[in-house]
N, C-alpha and C positions, 0 to 999 in steps of 0.2 A: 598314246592311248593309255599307256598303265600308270600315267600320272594323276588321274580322275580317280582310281580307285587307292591310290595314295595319299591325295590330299582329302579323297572320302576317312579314309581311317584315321588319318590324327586329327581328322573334327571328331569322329566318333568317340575317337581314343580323350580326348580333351573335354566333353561330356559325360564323358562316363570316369572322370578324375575324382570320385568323389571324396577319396580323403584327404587330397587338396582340396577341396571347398570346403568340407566339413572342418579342417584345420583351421583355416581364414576366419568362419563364421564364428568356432570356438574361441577365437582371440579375438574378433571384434567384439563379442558378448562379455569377454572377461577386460578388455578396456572400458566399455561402457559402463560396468558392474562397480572399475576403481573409480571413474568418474563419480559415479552418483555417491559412492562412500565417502567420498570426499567432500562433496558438495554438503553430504547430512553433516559431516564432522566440523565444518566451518560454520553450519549452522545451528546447531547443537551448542557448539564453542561461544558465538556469540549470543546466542539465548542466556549461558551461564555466566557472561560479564555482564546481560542486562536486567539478572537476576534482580537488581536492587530496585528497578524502575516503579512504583505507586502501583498499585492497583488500579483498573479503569474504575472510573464515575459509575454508579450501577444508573440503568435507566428509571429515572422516577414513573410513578403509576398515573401523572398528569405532567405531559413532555408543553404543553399550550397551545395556543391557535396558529394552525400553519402560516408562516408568510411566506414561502417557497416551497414546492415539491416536487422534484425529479427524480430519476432513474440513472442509473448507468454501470459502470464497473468499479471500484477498488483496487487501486494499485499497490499502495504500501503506506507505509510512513518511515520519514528518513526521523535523525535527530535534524534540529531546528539547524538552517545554514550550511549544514552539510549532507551534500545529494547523493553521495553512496553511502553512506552511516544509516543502511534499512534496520531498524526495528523488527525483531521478531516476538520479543517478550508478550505472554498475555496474547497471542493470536496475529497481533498489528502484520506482521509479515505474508501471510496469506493471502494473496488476489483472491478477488469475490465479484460478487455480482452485489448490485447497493443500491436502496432503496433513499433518497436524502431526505427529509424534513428540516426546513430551518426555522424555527419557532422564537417568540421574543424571551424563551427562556435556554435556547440554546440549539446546538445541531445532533438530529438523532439519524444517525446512518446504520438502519436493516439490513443484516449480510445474512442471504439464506445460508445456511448451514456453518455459520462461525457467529461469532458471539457480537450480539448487536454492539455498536458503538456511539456512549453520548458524550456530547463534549459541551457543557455548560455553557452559559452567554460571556460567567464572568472569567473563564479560561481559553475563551479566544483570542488570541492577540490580531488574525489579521486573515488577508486573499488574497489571490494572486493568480495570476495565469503562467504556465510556465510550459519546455518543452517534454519535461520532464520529471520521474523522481525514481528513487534507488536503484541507478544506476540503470534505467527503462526508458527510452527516450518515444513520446508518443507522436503522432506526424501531427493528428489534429487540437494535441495540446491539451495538459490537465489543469483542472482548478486543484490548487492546493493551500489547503487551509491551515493555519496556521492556530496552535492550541497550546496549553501548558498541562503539563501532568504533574498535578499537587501533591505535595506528600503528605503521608499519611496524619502528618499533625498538625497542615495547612500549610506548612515551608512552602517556600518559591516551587520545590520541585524541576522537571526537564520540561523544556520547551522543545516541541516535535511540530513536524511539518507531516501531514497526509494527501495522498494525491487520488482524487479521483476525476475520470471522464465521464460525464453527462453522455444519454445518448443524443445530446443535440448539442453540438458543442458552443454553439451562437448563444446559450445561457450560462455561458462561464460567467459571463462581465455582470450579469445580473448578482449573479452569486457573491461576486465578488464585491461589490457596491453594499449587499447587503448587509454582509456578515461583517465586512468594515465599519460599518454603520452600529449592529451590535456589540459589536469588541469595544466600543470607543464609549460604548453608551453608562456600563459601569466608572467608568472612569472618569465619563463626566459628572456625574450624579454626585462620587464620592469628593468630586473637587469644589462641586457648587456647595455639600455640605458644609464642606472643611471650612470656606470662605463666611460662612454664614457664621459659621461659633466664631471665626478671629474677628468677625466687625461686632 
């Protein structure tokens, strides 16, 4: 019988522990605290090596006649070919919420509360569907567009990769038809030119 009131007192005793738990909790919160400084400082770190990257395209005050328009989220943008190489310069790092417009002058993607993003018809190189991007793997799969970032004097500039999900993902291949279709469009034009002056 005096084992009940025994095994009552070291549960009691074991609740009522509280600067063991308040110890535990204080060093879970002071690990979590080195985490996240560490995570700023890696990101911060490579902000400052992509210090050098163009500035975006500012959005013009006549973007053209919609031929696409959906919705869905903002993943990132890697550099072009390489899936964890994320972009953070100029905002590109930040997940969003994304409004798309694909127009025959270009793709203008609305992110409430971050800085709209346009990416010209003649700086698209291409689309894709993929499982993923910087280093984020999606189960229902992103469209990732494929863009060049011009420097400031017209140079070649960095070619990047951005990733975003549609909320209906059955309009990736749309997307992707599309914008292949405009990438390819400048480049024909400038080739039928060229061919016209050498005959």
């Amino acid at each position: 019988m005096s084992a009940v009131p025994t095994l009552l007192a070291m549960e009691k005793a074991k609740v009522h522990d509280w600067p063991n738990y308040i110890g535990w909790s204080v060093g879970l919160l002071i690990v979590i605290a080195v985490v996240y400084w560490l995570m700023r400082q890696g990101w911060n770190w490579r902000r400052t090596l992509q210090s050098d990257l163009a500035q975006l395209p500012a959005v013009p005050g006549e973007t053209g006649t919609p031929i696409l328009e959906s919705s869905g989220r903002y993943h990132g943008s890697t550099l072009a070919g390489s899936w964890l190489e994320r972009v953070v310069a100029h905002g590109l790092g930040a997940r969003s919420l994304a409004d798309l417009t694909l127009t025959e002058r270009g793709l203008l993607v609305r992110r409430p509360g971050r800085p709209d993003l346009w990416l010209p018809a003649e700086d698209l190189t291409g689309a894709r569907t993929d499982s993923g991007i910087a280093g984020k793997v999606v189960p229902a799969g992103l469209l990732v567009v494929g863009w060049r970032l011009a420097g400031p004097h017209g140079e070649a500039g960095t070619e990047l990769d951005s990733g975003f999900r549609l909320d209906h993902p059955d309009d990736h291949a749309a997307w992707v038809t599309a914008i292949a279709e405009l990438a390819t469009r400048p480049a024909t034009a400038g080739t039928t030119k060229t061919e016209g002056v050498t005959r």
